[in-house]
C-alpha positions in Angstrom: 0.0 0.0 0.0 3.1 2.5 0.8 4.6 1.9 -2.4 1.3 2.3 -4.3 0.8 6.0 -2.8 4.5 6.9 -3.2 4.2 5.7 -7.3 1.2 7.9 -6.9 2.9 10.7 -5.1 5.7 10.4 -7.7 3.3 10.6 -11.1 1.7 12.9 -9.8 4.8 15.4 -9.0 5.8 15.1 -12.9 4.5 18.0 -14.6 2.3 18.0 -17.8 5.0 18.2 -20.6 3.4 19.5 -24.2 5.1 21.2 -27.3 5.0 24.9 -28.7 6.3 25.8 -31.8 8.6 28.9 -32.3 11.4 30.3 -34.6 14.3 29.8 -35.3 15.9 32.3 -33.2 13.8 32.2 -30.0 16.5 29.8 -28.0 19.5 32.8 -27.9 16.3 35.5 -27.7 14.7 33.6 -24.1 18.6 33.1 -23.2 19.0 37.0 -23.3 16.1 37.8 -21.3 16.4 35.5 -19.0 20.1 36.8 -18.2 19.2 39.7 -18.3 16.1 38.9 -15.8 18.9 36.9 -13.2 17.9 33.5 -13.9 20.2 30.6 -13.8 22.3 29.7 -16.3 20.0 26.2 -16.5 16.7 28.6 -16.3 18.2 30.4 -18.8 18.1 27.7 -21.9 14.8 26.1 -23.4 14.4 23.0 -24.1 14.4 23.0 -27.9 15.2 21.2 -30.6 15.2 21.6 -34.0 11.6 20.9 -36.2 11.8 21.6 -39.5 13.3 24.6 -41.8 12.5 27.9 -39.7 11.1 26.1 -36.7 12.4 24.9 -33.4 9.9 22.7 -31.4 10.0 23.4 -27.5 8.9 21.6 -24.7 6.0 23.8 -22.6 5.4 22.6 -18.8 1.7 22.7 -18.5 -0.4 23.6 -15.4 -3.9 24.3 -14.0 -3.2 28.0 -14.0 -1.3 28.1 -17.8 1.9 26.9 -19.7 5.5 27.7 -19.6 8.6 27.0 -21.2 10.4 24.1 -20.3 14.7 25.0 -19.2 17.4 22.7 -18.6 16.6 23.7 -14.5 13.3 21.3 -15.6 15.5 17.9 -14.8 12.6 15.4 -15.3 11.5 17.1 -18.6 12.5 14.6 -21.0 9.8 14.7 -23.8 6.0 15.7 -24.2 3.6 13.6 -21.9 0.8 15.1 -23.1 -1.4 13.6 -26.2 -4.2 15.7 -28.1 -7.2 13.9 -27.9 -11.0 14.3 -28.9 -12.8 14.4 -31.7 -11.5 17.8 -33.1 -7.4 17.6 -31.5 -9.0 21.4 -30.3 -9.5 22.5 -33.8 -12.6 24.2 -34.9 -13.6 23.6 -38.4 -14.5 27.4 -40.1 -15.6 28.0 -43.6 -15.5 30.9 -45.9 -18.6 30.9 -47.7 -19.0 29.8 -51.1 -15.3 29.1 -51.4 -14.2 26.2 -48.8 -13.4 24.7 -45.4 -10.4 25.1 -42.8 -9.9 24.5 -39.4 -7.7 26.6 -36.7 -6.8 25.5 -33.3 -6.4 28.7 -31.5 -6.2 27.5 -27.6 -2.8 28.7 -26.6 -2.6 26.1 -24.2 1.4 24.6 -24.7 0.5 21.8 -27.0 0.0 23.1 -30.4 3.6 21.7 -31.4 2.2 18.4 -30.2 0.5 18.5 -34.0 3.9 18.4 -35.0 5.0 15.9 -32.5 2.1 13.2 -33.4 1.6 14.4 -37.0 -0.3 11.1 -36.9 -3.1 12.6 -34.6 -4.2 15.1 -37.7 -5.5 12.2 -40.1 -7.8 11.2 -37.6 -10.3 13.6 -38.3 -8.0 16.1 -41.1 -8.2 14.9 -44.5 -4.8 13.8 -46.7 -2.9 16.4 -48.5 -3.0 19.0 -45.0 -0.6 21.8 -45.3 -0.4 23.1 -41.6 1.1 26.7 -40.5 1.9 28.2 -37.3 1.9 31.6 -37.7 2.1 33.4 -33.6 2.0 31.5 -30.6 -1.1 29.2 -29.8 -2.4 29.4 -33.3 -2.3 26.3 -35.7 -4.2 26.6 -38.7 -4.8 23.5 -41.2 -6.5 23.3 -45.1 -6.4 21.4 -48.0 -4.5 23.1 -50.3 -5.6 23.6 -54.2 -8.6 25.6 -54.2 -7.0 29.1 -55.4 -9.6 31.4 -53.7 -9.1 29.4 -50.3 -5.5 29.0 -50.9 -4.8 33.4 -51.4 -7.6 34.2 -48.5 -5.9 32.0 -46.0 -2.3 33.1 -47.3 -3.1 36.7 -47.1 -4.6 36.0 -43.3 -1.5 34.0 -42.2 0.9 36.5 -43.8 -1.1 39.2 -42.0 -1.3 37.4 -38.7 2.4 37.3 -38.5 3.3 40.8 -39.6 1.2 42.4 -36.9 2.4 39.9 -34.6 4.9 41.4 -31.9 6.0 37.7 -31.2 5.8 35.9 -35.6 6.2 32.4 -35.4 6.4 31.5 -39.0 4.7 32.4 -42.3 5.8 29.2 -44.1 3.4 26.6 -44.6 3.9 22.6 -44.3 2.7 19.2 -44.9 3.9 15.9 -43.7 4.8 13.5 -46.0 7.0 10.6 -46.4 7.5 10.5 -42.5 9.0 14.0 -42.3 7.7 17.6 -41.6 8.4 20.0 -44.8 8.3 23.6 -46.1 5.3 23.5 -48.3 4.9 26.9 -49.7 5.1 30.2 -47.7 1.9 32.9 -46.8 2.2 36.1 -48.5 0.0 39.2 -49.2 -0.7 40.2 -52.8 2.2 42.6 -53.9 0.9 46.0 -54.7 0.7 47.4 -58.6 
């Protein structure tokens, strides 16, 4: 019975570990501000690893009041614990009449890079061919790409999303295929006459 509540005890003093995504750059930009806030030299570096071509995946602790970033001062922070699960992953299907359908998950609750984690999870209820972008934090938006009119509306928003952003994730867009994460086009506004 004492080593059942201590195994209890024990799972439950492991934090909730998801996945954000963020650019390139953000590792040496959190190292900064964090020295520059006093942290520890461990507090001072995320745990980050390289996703894909302009994204760095990074682990998030997760907790009943939010989500942080997960440091090297995080020892038992290995990999993500946490799964996306139900019927919609937390993505809400939207449609822009007379033209087509998308879906955005817009929760900003430390797991969206868990999409690129389990890329699996997405064909559950995402149909084949998704190209997937993460333009700011919290934000994953998902289509099928070939519809032109779809394709330039959502391009325009994502381009948009991440100009105005004070924190841009990335404007590229991406689809898994052959077991790997790749750039599949980028966002852009119209150019100007």
């Amino acid at each position: 019975m004492i080593a059942l509540l201590l195994a209890v005890q024990v799972a439950q003093a492991e934090p909730a570990v998801g996945a954000v995504m963020e650019p390139e750059d953000v590792v040496e930009q959190y190292r900064e501000q964090a020295a520059a806030a006093g942290k520890s030299a461990s507090e001072q570096v995320l745990l980050c690893k390289p996703a894909t071509e302009g994204l760095q995946v990074c682990a998030s602790v997760i907790s009943e009041s939010g989500w942080r970033y997960a440091t090297h001062a995080d020892e038992t922070v290995k990999s993500p614990t946490e799964k996306l699960s139900g019927n919609s992953l937390g993505f809400k299907e939207k449609k822009v009449e007379d033209i087509g359908t998308y879906w955005v998950r817009e929760l900003n609750d430390g797991r969206e890079g868990l999409v690129f984690v389990q890329p699996a999870v997405m064909s559950s209820f995402l149909p084949e061919g998704t190209v997937v972008a993460w333009p700011v934090p919290g934000v994953v938006i998902a289509w099928v790409p070939g519809n032109p009119r779809l394709d330039q509306i959502l391009s325009v928003g994502i381009a948009k999303m991440v100009e105005a952003s004070n924190h841009p994730i990335s404007s590229k867009l991406y689809r898994f295929t052959e077991d790997e994460w790749v750039v599949w086009g980028e966002a852009k506004k119209p150019q100007s006459p």
